[in-house]
MDTraj code that builds the backbone (N, CA, C; nanometers):
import mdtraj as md
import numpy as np

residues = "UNK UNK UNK UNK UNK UNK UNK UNK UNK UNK UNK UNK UNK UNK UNK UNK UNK UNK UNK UNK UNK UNK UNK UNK UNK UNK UNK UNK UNK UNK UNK UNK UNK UNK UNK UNK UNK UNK UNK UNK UNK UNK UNK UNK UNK UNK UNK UNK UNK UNK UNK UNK UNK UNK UNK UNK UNK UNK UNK UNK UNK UNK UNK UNK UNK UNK UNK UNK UNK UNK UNK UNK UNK UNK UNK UNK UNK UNK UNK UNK UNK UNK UNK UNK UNK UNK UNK UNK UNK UNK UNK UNK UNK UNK UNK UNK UNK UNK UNK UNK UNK UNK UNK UNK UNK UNK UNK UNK UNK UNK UNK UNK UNK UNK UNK UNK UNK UNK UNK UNK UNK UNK UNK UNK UNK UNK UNK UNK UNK UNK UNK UNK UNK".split()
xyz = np.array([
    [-1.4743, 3.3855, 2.6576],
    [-1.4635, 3.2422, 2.6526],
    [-1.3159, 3.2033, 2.6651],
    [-1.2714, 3.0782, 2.7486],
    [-1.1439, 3.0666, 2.7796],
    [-1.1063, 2.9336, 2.6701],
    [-1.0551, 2.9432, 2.6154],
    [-0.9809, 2.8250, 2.5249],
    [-0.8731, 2.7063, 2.6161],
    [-0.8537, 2.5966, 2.5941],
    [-0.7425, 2.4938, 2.6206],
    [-0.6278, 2.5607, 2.5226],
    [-0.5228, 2.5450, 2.5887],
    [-0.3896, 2.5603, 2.4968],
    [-0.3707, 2.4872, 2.4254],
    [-0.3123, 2.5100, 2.3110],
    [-0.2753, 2.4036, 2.2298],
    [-0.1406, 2.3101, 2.2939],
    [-0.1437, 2.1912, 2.2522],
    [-0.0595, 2.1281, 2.3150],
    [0.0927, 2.1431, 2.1599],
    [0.2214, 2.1728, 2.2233],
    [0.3332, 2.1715, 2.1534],
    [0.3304, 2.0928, 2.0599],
    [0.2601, 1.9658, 2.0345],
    [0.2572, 1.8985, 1.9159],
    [0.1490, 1.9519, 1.7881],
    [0.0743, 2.0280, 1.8445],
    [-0.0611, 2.0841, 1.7410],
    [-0.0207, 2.1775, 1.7037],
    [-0.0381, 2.1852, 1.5614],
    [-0.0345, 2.3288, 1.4816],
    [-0.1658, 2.3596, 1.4456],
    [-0.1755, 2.5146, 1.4494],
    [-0.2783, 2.5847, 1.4531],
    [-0.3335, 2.5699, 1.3203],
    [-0.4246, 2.5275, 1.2557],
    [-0.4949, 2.5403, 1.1589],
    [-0.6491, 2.5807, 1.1782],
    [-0.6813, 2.6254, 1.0605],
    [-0.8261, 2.6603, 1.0683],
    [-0.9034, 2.5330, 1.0814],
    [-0.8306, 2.4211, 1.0291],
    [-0.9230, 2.2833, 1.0365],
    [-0.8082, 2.2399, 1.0630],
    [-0.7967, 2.1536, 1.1743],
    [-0.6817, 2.0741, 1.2444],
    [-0.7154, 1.9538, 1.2495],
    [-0.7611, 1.9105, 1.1117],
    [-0.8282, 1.7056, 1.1376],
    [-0.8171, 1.7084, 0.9308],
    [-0.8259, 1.5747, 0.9303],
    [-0.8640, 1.5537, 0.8103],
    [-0.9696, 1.4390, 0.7821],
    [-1.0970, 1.5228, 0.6760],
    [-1.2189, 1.4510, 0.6999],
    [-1.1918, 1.3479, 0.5694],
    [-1.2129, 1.2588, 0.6063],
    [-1.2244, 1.1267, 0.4731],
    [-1.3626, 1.0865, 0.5060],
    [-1.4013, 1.0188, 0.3572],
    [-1.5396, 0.9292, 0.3584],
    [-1.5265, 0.8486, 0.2689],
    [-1.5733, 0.6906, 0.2971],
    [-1.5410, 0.5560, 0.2825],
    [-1.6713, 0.4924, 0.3112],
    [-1.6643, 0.4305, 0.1566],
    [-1.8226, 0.3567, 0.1852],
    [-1.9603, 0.4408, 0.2900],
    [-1.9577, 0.5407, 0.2207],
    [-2.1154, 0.6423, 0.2990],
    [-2.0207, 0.6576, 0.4477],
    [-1.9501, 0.6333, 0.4718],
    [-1.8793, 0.7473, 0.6171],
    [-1.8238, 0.8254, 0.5825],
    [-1.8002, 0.8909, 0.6670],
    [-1.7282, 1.0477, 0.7122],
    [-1.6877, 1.0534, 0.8821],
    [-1.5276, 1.0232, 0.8527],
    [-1.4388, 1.0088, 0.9716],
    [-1.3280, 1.1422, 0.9984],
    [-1.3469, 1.2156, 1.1211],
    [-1.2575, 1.3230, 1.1036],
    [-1.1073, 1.2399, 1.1827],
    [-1.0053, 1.2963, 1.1189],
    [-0.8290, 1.2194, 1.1761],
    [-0.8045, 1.3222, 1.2305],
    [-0.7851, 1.3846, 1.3049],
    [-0.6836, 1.4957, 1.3855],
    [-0.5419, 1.4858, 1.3333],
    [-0.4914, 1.5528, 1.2583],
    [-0.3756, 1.5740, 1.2250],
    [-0.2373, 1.5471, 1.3144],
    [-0.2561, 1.5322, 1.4281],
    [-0.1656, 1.4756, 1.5308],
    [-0.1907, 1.3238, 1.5444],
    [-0.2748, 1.2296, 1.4997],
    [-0.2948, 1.1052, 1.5349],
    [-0.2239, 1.0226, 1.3930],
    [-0.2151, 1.1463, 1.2587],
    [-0.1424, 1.0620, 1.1185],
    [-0.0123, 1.0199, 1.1515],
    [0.0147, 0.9172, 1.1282],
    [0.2037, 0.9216, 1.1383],
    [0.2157, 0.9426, 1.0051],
    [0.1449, 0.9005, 0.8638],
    [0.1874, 0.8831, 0.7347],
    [0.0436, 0.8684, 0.6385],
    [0.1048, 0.8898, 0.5212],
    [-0.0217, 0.8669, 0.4192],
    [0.0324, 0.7946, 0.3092],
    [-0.0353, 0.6742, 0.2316],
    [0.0399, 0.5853, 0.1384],
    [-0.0447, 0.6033, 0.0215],
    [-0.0096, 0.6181, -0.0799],
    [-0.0534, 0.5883, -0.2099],
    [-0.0970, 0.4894, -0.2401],
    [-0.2483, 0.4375, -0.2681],
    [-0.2949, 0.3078, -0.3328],
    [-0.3344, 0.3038, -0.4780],
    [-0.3010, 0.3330, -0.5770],
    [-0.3868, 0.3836, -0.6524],
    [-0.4718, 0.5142, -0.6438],
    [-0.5931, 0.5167, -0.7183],
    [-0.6776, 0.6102, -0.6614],
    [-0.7205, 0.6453, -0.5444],
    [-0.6660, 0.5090, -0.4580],
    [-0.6637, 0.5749, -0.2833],
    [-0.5761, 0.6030, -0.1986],
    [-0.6368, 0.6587, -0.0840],
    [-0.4964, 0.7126, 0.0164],
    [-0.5214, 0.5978, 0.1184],
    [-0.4075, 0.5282, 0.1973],
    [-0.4638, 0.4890, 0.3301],
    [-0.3519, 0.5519, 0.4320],
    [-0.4531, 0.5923, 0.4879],
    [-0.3988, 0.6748, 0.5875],
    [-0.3758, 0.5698, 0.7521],
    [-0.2456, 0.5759, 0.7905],
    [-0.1893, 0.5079, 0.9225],
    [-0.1861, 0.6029, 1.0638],
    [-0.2557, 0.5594, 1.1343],
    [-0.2884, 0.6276, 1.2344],
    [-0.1741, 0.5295, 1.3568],
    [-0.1943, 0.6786, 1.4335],
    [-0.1374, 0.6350, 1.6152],
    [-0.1655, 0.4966, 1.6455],
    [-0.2971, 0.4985, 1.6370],
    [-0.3883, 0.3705, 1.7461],
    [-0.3638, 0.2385, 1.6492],
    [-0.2823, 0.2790, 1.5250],
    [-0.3042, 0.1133, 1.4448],
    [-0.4073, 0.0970, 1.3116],
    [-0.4848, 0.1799, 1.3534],
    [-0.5664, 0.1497, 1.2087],
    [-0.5051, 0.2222, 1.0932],
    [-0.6158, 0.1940, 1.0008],
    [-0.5147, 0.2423, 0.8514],
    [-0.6941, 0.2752, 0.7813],
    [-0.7718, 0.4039, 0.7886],
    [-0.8334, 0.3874, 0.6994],
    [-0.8172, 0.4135, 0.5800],
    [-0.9385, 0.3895, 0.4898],
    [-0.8444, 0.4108, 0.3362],
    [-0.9507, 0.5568, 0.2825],
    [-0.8744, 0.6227, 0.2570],
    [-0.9570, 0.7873, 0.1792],
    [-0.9647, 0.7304, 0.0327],
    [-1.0829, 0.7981, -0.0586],
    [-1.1274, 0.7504, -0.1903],
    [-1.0954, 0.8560, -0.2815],
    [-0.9725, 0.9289, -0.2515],
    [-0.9122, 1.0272, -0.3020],
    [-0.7479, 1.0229, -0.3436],
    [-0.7145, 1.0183, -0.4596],
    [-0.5145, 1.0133, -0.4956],
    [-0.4696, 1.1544, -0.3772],
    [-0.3419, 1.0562, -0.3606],
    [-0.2375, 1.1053, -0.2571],
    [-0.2443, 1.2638, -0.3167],
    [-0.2322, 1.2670, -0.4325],
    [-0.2192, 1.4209, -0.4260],
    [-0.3305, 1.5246, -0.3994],
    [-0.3912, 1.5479, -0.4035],
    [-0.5451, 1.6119, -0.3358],
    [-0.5595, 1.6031, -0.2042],
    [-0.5052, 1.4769, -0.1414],
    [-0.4913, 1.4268, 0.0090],
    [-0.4017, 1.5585, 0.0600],
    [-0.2782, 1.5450, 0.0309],
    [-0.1947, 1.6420, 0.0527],
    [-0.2170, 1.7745, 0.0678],
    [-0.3178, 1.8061, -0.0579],
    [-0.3562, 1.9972, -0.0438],
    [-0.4518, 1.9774, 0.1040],
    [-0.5157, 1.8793, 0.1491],
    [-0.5937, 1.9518, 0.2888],
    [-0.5174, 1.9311, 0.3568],
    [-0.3978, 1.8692, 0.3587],
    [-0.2941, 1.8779, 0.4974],
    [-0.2528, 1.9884, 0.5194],
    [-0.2204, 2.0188, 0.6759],
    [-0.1103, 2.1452, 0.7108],
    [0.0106, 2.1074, 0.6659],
    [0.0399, 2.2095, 0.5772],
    [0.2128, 2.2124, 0.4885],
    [0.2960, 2.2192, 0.5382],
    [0.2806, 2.3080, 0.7045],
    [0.4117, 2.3161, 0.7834],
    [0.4328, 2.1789, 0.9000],
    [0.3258, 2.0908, 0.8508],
    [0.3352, 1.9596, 0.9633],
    [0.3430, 1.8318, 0.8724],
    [0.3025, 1.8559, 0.7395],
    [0.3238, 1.7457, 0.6560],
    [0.4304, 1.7610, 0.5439],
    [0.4830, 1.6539, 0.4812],
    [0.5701, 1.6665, 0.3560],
    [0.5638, 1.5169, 0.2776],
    [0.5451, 1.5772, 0.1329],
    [0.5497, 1.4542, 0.0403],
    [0.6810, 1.3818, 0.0283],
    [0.7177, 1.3142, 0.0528],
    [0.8907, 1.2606, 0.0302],
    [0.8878, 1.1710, -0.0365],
    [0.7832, 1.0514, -0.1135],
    [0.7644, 1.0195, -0.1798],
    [0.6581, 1.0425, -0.3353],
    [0.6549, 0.9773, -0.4189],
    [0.5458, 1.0429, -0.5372],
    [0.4326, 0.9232, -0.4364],
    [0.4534, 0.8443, -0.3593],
    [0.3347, 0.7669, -0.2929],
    [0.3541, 0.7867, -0.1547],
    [0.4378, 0.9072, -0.0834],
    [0.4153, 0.8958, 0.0583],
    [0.4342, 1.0217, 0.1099],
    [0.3204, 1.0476, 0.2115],
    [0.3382, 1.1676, 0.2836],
    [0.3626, 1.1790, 0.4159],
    [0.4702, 1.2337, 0.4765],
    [0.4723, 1.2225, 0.6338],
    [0.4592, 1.2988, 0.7203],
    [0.4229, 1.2726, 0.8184],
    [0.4069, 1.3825, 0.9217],
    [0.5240, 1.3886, 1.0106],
    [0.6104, 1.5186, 1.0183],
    [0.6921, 1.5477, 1.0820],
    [0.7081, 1.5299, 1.2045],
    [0.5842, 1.5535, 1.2657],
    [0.6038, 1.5176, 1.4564],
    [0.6313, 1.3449, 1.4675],
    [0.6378, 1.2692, 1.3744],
    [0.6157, 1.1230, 1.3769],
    [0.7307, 1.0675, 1.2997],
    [0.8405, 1.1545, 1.3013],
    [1.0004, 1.1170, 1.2379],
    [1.0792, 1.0401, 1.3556],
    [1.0940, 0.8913, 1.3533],
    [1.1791, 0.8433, 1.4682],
    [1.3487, 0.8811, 1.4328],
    [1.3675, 0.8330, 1.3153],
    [1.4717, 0.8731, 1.2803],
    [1.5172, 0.9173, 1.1251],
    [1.6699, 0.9855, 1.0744],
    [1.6448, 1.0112, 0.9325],
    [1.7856, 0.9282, 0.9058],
    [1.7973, 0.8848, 0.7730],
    [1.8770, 0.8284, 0.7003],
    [1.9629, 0.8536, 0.5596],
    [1.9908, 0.9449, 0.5762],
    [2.0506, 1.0291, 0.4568],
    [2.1486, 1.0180, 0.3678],
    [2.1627, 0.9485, 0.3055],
    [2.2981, 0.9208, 0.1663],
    [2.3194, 1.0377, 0.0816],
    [2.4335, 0.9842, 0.0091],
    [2.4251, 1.0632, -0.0910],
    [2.3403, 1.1351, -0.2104],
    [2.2861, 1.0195, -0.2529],
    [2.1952, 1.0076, -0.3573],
    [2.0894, 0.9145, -0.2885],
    [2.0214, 0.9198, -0.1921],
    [1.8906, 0.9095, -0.1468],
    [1.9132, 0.9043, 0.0253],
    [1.7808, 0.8876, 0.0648],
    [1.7535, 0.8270, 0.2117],
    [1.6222, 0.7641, 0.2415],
    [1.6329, 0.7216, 0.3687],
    [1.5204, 0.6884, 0.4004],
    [1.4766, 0.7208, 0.5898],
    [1.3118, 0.7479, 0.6078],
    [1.2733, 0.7793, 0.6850],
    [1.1841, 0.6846, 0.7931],
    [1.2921, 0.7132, 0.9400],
    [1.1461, 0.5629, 1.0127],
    [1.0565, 0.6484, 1.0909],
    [0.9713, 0.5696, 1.0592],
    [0.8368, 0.6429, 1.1345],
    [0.8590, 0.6026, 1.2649],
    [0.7854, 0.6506, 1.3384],
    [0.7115, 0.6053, 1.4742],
    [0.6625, 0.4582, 1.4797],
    [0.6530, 0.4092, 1.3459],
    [0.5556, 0.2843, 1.3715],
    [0.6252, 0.1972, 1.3269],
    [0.7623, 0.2130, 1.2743],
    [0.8853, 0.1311, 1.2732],
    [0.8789, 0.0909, 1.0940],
    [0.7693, 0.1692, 1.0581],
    [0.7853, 0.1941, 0.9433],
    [0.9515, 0.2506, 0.8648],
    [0.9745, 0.2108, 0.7389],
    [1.1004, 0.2808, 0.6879],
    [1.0555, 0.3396, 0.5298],
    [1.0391, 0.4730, 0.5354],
    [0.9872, 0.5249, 0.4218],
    [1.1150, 0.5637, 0.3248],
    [1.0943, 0.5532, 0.2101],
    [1.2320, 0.5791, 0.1074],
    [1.2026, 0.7411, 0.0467],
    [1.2767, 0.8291, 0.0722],
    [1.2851, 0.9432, 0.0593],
    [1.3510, 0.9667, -0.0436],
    [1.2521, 1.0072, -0.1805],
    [1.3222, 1.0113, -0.3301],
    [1.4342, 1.0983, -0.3380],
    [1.5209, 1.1401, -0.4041],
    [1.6425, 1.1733, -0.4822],
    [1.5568, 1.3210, -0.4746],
    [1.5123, 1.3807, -0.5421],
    [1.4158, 1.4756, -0.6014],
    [1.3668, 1.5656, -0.4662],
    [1.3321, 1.5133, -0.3481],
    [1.2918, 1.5749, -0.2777],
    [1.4015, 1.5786, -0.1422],
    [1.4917, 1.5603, -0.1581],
    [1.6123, 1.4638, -0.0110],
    [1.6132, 1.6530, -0.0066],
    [1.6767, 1.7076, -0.0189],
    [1.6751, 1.8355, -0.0798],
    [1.6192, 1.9669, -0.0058],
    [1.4500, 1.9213, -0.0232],
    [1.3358, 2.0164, 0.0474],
    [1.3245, 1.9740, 0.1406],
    [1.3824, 1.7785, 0.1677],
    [1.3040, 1.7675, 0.3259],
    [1.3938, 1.8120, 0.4066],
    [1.5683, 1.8114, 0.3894],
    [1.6497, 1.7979, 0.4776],
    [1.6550, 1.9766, 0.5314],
    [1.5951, 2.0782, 0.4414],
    [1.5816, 2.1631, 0.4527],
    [1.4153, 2.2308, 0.5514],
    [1.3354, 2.1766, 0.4614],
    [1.2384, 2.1888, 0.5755],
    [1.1835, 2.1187, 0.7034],
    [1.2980, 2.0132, 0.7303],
    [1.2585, 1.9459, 0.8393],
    [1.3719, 1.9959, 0.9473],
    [1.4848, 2.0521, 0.9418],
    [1.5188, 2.1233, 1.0001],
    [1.4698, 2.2834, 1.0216],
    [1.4187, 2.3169, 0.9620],
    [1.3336, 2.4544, 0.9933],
    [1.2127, 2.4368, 1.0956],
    [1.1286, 2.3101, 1.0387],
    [1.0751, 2.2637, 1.1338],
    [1.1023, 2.1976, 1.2988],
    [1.2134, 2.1096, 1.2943],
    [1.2820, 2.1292, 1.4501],
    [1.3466, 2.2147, 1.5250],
    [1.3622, 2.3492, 1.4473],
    [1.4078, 2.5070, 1.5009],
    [1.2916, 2.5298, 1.5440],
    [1.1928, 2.5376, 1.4571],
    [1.0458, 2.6154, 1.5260],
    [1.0055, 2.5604, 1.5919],
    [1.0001, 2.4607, 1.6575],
    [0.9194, 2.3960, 1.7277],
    [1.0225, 2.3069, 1.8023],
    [1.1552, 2.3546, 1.8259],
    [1.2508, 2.3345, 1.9306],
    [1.2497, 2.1854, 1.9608],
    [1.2760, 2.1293, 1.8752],
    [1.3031, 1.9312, 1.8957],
    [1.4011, 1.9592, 1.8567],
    [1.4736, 1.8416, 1.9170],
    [1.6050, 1.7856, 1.8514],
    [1.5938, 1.6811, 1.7536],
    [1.6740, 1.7858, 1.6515],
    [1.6333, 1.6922, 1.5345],
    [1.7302, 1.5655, 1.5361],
    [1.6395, 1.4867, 1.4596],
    [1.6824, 1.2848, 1.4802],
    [1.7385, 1.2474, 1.3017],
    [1.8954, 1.2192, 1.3177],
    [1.9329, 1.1467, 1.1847],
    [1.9865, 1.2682, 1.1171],
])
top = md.Topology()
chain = top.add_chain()
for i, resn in enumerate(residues, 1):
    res = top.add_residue(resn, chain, resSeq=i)
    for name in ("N", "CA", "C"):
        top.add_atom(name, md.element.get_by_symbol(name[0]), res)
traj = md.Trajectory(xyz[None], top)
């Protein structure tokens, strides 16, 4: 059997989507279509490519364990981002902040400036982008 290649933006996972269910649905996200995930309370809403935002009936943190770890990162205690979807970075001393793709500007806690500036450059080595900010 011949497979499609993966395209340079997809990382290989055993499950490469994330399934949410909302009011009796069950919607799979392809992990390349998240730009971000927001903390609502007990819910996640998740911001997609195309504009929508559905909302998962699960806290950000549980959200996080089914993400791929080497394509996602928590940078907030309410926000998770997806690395292929970094327009630019903003880095201070004692904090920064991150724009999405969607012109979003995420605030990148004190606590984590740290792990991201470290694993988001590991991540634009492996996967040969030029890193932005």
């Amino acid at each position: 059997m011949i497979t499609d290649p993966l395209l340079p933006h997809e990382v290989e996972r055993e499950k490469p989507y994330l399934t949410i269910s909302h009011n009796k649905t069950k919607q799979l996200l392809p992990f390349n279509t998240i730009i971000r995930l927001e903390a609502c309370g007990v819910y996640t809403i998740v911001f997609l490519l195309n504009g929508q935002q559905p909302v998962y009936t699960r806290n950000i943190g549980k959200v996080y364990d089914e993400l791929n770890q080497e394509m996602f990162f928590r940078v907030h205690k309410s926000h998770i981002i997806n690395l292929w979807q970094v327009k630019s970075c903003m880095l201070k001393k004692r904090c920064g902040h991150i724009l999405m793709v969607d012109n979003q500007l995420i605030k990148l806690s004190y606590r984590n400036r740290s792990d991201f500036t470290d694993k988001y450059e590991k991540f634009c080595m492996k996967n040969s982008i030029q890193r932005v900010g």
